[in-house]
Each structure stands twice: as C-alpha cells, then as structure tokens.
C-alpha positions as a printed NumPy array, in Angstrom:
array([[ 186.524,  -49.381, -100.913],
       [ 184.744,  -47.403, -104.192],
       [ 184.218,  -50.387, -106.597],
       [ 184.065,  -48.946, -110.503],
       [ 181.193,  -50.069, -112.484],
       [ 181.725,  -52.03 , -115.386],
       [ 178.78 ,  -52.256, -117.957],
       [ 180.175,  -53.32 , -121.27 ],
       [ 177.676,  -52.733, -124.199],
       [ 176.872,  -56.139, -126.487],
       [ 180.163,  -56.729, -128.697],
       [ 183.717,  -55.68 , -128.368],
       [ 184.457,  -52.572, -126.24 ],
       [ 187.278,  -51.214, -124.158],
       [ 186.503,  -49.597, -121.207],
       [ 188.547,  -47.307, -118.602],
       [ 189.005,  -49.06 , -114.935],
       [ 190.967,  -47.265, -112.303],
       [ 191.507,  -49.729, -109.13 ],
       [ 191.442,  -48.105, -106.18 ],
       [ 194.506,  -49.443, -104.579],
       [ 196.061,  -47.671, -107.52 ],
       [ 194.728,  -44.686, -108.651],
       [ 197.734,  -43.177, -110.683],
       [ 197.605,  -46.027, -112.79 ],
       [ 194.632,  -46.356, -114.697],
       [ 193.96 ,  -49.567, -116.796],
       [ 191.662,  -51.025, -119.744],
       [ 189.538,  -54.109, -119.625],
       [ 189.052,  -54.93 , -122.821],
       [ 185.958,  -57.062, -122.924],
       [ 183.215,  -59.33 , -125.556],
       [ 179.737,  -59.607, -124.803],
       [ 177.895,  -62.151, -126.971],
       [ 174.402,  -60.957, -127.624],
       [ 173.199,  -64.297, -126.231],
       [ 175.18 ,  -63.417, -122.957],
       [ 172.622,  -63.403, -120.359],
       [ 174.264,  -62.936, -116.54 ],
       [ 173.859,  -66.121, -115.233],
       [ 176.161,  -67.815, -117.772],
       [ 179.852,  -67.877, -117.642],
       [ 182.5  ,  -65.17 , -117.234],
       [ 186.689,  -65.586, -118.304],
       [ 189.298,  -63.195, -117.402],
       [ 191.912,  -63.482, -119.508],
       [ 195.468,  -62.452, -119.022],
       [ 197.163,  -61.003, -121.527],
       [ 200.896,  -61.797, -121.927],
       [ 204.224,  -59.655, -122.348],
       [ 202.889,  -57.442, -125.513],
       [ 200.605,  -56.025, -122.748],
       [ 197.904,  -56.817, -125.664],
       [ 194.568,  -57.908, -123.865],
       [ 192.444,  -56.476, -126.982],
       [ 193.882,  -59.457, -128.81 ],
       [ 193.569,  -61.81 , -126.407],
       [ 190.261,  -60.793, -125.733],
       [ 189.758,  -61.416, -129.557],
       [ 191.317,  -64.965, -129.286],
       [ 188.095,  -66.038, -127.291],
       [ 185.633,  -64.488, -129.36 ],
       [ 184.707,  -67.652, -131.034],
       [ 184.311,  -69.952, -127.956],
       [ 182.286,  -66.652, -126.233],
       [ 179.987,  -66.903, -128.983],
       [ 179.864,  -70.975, -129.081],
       [ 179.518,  -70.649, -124.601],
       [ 177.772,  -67.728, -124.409],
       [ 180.88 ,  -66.494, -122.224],
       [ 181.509,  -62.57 , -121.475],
       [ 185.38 ,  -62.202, -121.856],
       [ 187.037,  -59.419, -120.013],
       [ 190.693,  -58.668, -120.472],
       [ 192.471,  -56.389, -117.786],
       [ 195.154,  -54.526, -119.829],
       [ 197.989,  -53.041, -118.228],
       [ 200.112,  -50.889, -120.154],
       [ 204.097,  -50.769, -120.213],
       [ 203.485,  -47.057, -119.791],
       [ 201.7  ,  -47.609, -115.946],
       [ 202.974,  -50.878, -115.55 ],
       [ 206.476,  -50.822, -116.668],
       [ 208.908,  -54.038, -116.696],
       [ 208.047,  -57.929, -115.272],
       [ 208.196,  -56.366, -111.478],
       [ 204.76 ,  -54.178, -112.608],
       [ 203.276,  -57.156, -114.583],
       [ 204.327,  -60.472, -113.957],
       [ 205.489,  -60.236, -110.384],
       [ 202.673,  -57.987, -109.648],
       [ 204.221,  -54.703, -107.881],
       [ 205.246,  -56.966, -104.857],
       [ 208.526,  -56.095, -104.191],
       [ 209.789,  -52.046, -104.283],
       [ 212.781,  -51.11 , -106.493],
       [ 214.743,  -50.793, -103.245],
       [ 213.666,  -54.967, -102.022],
       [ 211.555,  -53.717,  -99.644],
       [ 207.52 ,  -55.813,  -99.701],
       [ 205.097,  -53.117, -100.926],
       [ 201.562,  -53.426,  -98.963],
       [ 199.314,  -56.67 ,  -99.123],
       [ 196.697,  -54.438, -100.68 ],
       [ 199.493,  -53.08 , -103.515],
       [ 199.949,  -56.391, -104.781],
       [ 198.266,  -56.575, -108.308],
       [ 196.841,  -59.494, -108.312],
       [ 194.128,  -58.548, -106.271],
       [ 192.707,  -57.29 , -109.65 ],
       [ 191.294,  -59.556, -111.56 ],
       [ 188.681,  -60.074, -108.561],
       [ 187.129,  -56.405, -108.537],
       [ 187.147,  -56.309, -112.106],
       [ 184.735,  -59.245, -111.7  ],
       [ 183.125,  -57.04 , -108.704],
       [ 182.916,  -54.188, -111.191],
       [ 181.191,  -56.19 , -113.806],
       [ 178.919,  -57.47 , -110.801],
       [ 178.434,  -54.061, -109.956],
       [ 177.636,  -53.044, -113.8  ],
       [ 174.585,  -56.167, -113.896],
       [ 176.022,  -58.076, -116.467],
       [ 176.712,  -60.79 , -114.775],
       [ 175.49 ,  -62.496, -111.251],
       [ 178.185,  -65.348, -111.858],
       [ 179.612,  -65.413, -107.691],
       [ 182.994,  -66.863, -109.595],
       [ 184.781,  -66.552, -112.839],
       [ 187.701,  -68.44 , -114.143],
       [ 190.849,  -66.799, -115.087],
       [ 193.401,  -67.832, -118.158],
       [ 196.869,  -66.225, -118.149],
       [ 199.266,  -67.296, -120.719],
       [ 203.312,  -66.237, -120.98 ],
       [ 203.201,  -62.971, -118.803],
       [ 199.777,  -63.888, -117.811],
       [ 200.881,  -67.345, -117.372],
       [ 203.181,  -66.006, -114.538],
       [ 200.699,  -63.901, -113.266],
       [ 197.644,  -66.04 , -113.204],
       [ 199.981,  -68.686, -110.435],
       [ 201.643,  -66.024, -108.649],
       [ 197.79 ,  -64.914, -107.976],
       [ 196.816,  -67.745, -106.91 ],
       [ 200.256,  -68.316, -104.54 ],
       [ 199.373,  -64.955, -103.109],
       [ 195.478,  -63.847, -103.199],
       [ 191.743,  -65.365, -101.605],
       [ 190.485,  -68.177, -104.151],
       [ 186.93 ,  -67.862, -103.842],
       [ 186.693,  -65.583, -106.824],
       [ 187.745,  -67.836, -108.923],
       [ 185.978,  -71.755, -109.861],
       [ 189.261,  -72.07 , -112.84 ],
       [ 192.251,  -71.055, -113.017],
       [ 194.351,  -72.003, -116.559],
       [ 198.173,  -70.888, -116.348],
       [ 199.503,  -70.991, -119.974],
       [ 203.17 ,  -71.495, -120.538],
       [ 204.569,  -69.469, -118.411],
       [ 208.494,  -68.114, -118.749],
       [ 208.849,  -69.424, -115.475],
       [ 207.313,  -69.981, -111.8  ],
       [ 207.41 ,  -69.095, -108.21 ],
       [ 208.16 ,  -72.113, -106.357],
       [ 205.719,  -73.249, -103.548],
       [ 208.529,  -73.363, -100.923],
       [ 209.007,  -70.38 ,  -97.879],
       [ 213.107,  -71.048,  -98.74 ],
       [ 213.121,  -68.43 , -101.236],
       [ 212.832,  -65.275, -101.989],
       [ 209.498,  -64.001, -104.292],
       [ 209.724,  -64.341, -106.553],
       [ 212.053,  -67.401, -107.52 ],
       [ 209.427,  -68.791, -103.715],
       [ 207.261,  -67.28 , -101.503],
       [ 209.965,  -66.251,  -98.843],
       [ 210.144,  -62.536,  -97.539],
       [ 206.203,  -61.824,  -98.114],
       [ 204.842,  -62.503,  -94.794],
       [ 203.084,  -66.116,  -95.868],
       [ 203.127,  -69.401,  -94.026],
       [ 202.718,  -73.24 ,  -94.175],
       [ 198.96 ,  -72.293,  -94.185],
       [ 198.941,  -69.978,  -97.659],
       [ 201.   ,  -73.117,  -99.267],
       [ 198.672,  -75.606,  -98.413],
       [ 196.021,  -73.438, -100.033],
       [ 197.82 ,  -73.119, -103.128],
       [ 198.046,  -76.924, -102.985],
       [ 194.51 ,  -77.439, -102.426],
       [ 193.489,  -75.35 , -105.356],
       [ 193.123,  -77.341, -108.341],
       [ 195.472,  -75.095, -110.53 ],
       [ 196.28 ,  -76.138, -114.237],
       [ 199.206,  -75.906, -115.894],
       [ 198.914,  -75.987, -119.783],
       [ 202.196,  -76.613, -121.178],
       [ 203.067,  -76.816, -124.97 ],
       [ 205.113,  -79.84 , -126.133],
       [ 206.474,  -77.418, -128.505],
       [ 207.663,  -74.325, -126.51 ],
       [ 211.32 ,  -75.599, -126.409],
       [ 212.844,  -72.556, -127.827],
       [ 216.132,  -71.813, -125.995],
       [ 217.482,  -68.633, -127.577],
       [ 214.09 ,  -66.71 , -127.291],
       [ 214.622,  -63.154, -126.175],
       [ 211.479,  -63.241, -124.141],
       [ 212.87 ,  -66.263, -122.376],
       [ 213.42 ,  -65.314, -119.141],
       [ 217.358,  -66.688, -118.468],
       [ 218.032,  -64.914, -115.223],
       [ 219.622,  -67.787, -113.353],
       [ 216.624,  -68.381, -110.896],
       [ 214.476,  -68.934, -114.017],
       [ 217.501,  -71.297, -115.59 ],
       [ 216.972,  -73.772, -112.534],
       [ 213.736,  -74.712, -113.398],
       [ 215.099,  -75.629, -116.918],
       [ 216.092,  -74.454, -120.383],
       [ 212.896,  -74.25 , -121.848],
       [ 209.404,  -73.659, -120.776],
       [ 207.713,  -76.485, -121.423],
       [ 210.887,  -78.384, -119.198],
       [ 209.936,  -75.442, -116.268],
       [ 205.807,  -76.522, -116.158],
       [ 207.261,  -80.224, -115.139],
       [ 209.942,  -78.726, -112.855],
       [ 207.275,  -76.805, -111.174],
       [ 204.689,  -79.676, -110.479],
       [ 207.382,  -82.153, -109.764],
       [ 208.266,  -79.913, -107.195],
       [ 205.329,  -79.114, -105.766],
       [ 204.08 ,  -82.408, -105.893],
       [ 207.03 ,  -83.689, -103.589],
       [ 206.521,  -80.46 , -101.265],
       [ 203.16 ,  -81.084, -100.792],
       [ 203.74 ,  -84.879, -100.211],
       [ 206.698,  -84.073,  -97.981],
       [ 204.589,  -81.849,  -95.581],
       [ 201.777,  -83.953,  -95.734],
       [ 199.706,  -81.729,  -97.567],
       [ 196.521,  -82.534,  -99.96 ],
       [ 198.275,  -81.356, -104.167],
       [ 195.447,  -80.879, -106.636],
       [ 197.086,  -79.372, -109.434],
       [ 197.423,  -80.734, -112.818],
       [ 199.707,  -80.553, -115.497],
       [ 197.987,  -80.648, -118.81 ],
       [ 200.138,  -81.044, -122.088],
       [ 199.325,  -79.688, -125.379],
       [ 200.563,  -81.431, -128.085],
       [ 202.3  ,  -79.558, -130.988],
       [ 201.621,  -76.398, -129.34 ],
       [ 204.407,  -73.648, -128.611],
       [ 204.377,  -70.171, -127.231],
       [ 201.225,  -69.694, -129.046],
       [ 199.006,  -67.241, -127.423],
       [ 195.792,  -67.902, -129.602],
       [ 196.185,  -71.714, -129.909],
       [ 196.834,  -71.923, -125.898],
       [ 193.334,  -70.3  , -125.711],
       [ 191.51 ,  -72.395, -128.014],
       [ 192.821,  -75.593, -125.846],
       [ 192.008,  -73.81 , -122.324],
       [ 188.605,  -72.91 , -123.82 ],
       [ 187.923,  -76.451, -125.408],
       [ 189.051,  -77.657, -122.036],
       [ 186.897,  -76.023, -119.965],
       [ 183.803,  -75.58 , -121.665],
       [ 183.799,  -78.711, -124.187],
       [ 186.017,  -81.514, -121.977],
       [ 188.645,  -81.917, -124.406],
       [ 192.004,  -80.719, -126.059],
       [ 191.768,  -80.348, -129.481],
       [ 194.301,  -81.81 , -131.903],
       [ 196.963,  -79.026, -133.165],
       [ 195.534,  -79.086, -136.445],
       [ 192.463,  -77.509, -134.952],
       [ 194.099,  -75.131, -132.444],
       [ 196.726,  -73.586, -134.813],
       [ 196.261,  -71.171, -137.468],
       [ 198.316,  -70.057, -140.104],
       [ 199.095,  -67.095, -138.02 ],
       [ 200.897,  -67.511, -134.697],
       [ 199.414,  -66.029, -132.051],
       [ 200.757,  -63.117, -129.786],
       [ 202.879,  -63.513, -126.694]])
C-alpha cells in the first residue's frame, strides 16, 4: 500500500491527501506547524464535526500548538466526497443497500496513515498521536476506536457526540457493533482502551436540528450530554457483566455546550496541562463551530 507524503511547511497550510483505499475521493488535511515544532514532540489529529470544517478546527488549536509545541493536522472530508452521516460519522461501513462494505473501506482507518504520511513527510518521528473528534468527529473518533488497531493512537478525546454506538454484538452498527464481523474479543479491546468522553453540562438542547432524533439515537436520551452517561453506564455494566477490564472515562465540562472551540481548549488543557479550565476561560464571545 502507496503511503502519500505529507510535509506541511511551518504555519497553516492545507494540503491534498488521496487514501489509497479510496482514490475517487480525495481529501484535505488541514494542518499547523509551530516553528518550534521539532519531530519528536507531540502530534493531534483533530476531527472536525458536521460543517465538514477542519480548517477551523485546526485553527481552534493554534494557541495550545504554539503553547505545546504540537503539529495539528485536520483530515477534512468534504460533503461533496463524503456525503451524509453514513460517509462521515458512520464511516462508509454499511452500503446504501445494508450490505458491510470491506474492512479496508471503513474510514476510520484514516486518521492512522495520515499520521504515516506525516511520518513519511519527516516531520514527525512521534510512533503515536492522539486524536480529538468533537460532534461529527465526536461520533467518529469512538466508532474508530470500536472498529480499528489502537496502537496509533496514545489519546483518544470524543467530544459531545450526537450519539454513540453501543459496545454490545445485539445490535446492528451502528446503534452496536452487530452485523460487522466483530467478536467478544474487539469489545474487550474497546474496553481496555482508556477512551474519554468529554461531555458538556450545557449541551441539553432538545430541538437542535443537528440533533440526531432517529429513534436509535432517542434511546440513549434527549440530549447529548444525557447520551455520554447513557453510553458509559452502559458500557460500564457490559464490561462488568462479561467480566471484562472498562477503562474509559467520562469527563464533564462545566458550562460548556455544543461548543466546538471551547471543547478543544478543555481537551487540550486536559491533555497537555492536567486540568479543565473554568468556562470563563474556555468560552469566547463567539461560539464555536459544530
């Protein structure tokens, strides 16, 4: 398998990626490059949530990549390639006709060649990156993690997400992990993995239109803060039930909602300063994007 190069120049750039698994639909990573950046230090991938707008949340962690010395690098993937939740969120699994598309289809096998690309490109030797998803990405980042190899990843954030897949072989992907050819085995290793789930206190918005309400999603609860403690309540008793190690944590963010830039701010503080900022701190006078 061809990996592309990736060799972002020092600053903000956007640069073309075409995975090889699919060719006919070319994406961007957007990516920052502090000029202090040297390869050994840390790498994020951040993804980007409904607005398919990675440039911006690329731009969110500007600040903390210049505090970290942190290269940021933001797989886009347009409505035009990517059309719809099935392309994003639920990551080209499942055909329009409910049939399961190739292991090697699934998208979110992604995120870990562009890391091999920028590996490729010298700009980092980092083995591991973490990854922060939030809304769209939110859903993507845990579905990854339900689905893919860990051991290209030492973090992974999920960011209010609309809603989850359920760690349970009893349903179908993606309200479980039924139909896709996984076991007791791929469960416990989603257990194992120390997954976070950053939830704002404040993303209690019913009537959003970007609420996902399909009645799957309206199970888990009526908001999405109320579906992050559905999720880890339930995994927490599956994992107990089958006798499995559960290292995931649930991690609240207080006066936070569906806040794309703020969520950032407290998964960056998180991870690179041990602490979650006050709301004061994380939220601006501008919301940030979805």
């Amino acid at each position: 398998m061809t990996t592309t190069t990736l060799s972002p120049e020092i600053g903000r750039s956007t640069l073309p990626f075409v995975d090889s698994h699919h060719p006919d639909r070319p994406i961007e990573v957007n990516v920052y490059r502090p000029a202090s950046h040297v390869p050994d230090d840390p790498v994020v991938i951040v993804q980007h949530g409904m607005l398919r707008n990675g440039d911006e949340y690329r731009d969110f962690w500007i600040p903390a990549a210049e505090k970290h010395r942190i290269l940021i690098a933001a797989p886009t993937f347009s409505d035009a390639n990517f059309p719809g939740p099935e392309s994003y969120n639920n990551g080209l699994v499942v055909e329009d006709g409910g049939s399961v598309r190739p292991f090697e289809k699934w998208l979110y096998s992604v995120p870990s060649r562009v890391l091999a690309a920028l590996q490729k490109g010298g700009v980092t030797r980092r083995p591991k990156a973490r990854l922060f998803g939030h809304s769209a990405g939110g859903q993507f980042a845990h579905r990854m993690l339900a689905t893919q190899d860990h051991g290209f990843f030492e973090s992974v954030i999920a960011g209010n997400p609309g809603w989850y897949t359920l760690p349970t072989l009893e349903r179908s992907f993606p309200e479980g992990l039924g139909g896709l050819g996984l076991d007791e085995a791929s469960m416990a290793r989603w257990f194992a993995y120390p997954m976070h789930i950053f939830a704002g206190d404040q993303d209690i918005s019913t009537d959003d239109p970007n609420l996902p309400a399909q009645a799957e999603a309206l199970r888990q609860g009526p908001h999405r803060y109320a579906r992050a403690q559905f999720v880890y309540d339930f995994a927490r008793r599956e994992a107990e039930r089958l006798g499995l190690p559960f290292h995931w944590k649930l991690i609240r963010v207080e006066g936070v909602g569906h806040d794309g830039a703020a969520m950032s701010r407290a998964a960056a503080a998180y991870w690179f300063e041990g602490r979650i900022p006050p709301a004061d701190e994380l939220i601006t006078a501008e919301v940030g994007a979805l």
